[in-house]
N, C-alpha and C positions, 0 to 999 in steps of 0.2 A: 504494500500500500504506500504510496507516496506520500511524501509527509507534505502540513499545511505549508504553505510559503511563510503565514504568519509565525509559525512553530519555530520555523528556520530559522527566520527575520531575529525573535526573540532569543534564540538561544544564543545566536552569534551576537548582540548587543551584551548580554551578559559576560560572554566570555570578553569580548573586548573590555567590561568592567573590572572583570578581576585580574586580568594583566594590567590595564592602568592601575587598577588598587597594590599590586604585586611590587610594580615596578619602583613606585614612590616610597613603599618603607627601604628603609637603613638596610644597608647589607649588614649581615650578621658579620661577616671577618673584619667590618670597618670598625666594629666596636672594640675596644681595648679593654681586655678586662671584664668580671661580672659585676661588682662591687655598686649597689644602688648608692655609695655612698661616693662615687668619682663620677663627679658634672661634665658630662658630655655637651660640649659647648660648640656653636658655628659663627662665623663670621658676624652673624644679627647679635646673637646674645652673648657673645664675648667682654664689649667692651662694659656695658653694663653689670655684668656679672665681676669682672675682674677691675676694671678702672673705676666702677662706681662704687667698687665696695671697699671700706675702712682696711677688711682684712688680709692678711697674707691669701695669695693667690698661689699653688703650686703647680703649673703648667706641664706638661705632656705634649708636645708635638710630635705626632706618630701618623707614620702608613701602615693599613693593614695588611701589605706584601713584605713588611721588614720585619725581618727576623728576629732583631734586638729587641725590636718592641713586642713580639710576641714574647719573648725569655723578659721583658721588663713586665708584663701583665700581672701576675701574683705577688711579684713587693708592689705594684702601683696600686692594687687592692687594698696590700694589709698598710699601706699609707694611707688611703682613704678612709677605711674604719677606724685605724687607730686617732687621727683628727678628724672626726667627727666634727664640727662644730668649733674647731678649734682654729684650721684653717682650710682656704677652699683647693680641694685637690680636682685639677680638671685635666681634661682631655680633647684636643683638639686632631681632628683627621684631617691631616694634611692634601692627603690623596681627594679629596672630595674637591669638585669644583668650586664650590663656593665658599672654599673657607684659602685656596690655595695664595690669593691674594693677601689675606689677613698675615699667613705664612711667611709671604715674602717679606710683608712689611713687616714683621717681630724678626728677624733676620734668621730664619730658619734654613740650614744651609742641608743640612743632612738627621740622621732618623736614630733612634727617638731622639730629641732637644727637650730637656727638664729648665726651664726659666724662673725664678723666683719673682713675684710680681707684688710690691711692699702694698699696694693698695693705692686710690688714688691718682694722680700725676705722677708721682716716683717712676724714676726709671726705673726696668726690668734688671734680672742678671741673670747669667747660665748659670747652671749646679753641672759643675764637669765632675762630680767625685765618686764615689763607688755608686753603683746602681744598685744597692742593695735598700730592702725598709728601713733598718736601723739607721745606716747615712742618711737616707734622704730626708727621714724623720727626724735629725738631727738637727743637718743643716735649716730646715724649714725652721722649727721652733727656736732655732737661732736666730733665726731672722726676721722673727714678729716683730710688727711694732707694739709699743709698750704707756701707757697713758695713767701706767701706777706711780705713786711717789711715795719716798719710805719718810716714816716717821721713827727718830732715830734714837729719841732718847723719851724719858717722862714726858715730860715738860711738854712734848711736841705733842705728843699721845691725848694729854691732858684738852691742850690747846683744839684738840681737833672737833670739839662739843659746841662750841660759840664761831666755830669756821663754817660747822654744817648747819647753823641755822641761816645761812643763804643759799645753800646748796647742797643737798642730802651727799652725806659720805660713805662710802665703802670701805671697811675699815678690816683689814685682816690680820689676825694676829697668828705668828708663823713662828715654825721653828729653822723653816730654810732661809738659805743664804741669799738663795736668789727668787727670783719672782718667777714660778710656773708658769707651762704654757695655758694653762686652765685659768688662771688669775688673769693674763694679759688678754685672753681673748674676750673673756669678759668685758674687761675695761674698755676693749675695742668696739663692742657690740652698747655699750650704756655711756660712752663717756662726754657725751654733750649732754646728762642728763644727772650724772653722779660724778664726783671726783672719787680718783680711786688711790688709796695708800695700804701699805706695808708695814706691819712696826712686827720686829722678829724678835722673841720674848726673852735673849739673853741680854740684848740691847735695853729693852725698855722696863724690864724686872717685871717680877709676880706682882708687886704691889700696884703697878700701874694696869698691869691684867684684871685685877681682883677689882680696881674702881669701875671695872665694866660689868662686872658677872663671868669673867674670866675664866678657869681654871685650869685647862688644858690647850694645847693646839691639835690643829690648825682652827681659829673660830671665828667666822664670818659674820661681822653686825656692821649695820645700817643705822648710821648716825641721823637724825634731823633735828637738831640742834638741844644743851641741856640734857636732860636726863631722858631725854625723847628713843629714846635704842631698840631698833629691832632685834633679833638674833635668829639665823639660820640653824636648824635642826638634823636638815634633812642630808639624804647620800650625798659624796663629792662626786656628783654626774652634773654634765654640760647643762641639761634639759632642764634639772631642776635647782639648779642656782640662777640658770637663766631666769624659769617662771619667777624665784624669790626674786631677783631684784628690778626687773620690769614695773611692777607696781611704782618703785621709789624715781625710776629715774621719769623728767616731767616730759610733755606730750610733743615736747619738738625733737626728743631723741630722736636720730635714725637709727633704728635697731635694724641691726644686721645679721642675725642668728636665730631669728625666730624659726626659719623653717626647719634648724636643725634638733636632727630627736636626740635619744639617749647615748653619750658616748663611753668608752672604757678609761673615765680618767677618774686616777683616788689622789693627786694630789691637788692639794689646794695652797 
């Protein structure tokens, strides 16, 4: 029996659908990596994402016919989970038409290029060092910018009750030396909205701890002036020191880390 001409008509309309529908998603080898936590970025949402954002930016310029980048895929992963929230780990496909322009101009010469992008206007830099997670996660959380200021002794500590009743403060009391990547990307994400300090408790003594409700570290309170102190409870994860200090900082913050969720970080 001969089929309708309509039949016909129809069935070939549909097939031409699903090869246009085919043809426009992503090739699967263009992707680097499985890692929902590494931004798969193109020449439209680049600069917004990386120039527009306060945070450390960690770049990936990669073809999916290059082999180093395939052998870079599983540390660019466990980069991306490990800074969750901390900094943005992206990935740009070089081979794609439309991003190969963007390419040229970051001066991408050959595969993969790892670029450290400080946030903002800042100029970019290459990361020539080991290609491994641990380097790469090194040098990145080296290279954050930082919007903490330490408070050094009593006195400073004390002072910082009549500072924050014009602008709520973030007030961390540490036993590290240095400022974590967890404390700085905070400040990065709140800091047009809260000023952010450090007082590390062999510097400042117990007694100046104790005038807080103090007793141990790491302990994270929110100053708004006088005896006004909030105090965080909760795990040392991105997502939920983020939620605590969002309420405090005021409504012109540009918060930059809301979309990110829980990450594996216990230092504060």
């Amino acid at each position: 029996m001969a089929r309708s001409p309509v039949v016909v008509v129809f069935k070939l309309l549909v097939l031409a659908a699903l090869v246009s529908l085919l043809s426009s998603l992503p090739s699967a080898s263009a992707a680097l990596g499985y890692s929902n936590n590494l931004l798969r970025l193109n020449a439209k949402t680049f600069r917004k994402a990386v120039h527009g954002s306060d945070k450390l930016s960690l770049v990936a310029f990669t073809a999916p016919w290059c082999g180093y980048c395939k052998k870079l895929a599983p540390d660019l992963d466990k980069v991306a989970d490990s800074l969750k929230g901390i900094v943005n780990v992206v990935n740009v496909d070089c081979d794609a038409d439309e991003n190969k322009s963007l390419c040229g101009q970051e001066g991408v010469q050959g595969f993969p290029t790892l670029k450290l992008f400080p946030g903002g206007s800042a100029p970019s830099r290459s990361y020539d060092g080991p290609r491994t997670a641990k380097d790469i996660i090194a040098a990145a959380t080296s290279a954050m910018p930082t919007f903490v200021k330490r408070a050094g002794t009593a006195a400073e500590v004390e002072a910082l009750r009549a500072k924050a009743s014009t602008k709520p403060i973030s007030l961390l009391f540490t036993s590290a030396g240095k400022v974590t990547p967890l404390y700085k990307a905070l400040s990065t994400d709140f800091h047009r909205g809260l000023d952010f300090y450090a007082a590390r408790d062999s510097k400042v003594g117990e007694e100046a701890m104790r005038a807080f409700g103090v007793e141990k570290t790491p302990a994270l309170l929110v100053l708004r002036g006088g005896d006004d102190v909030a105090r965080y409870d909760g795990p040392l994860k991105y997502d939920k020191l983020h939620a605590f200090l969002k309420p405090f900082a005021d409504k012109k913050n540009k918060d930059q880390g809301a979309k990110a969720k829980d990450g594996k970080h216990e230092e504060l």
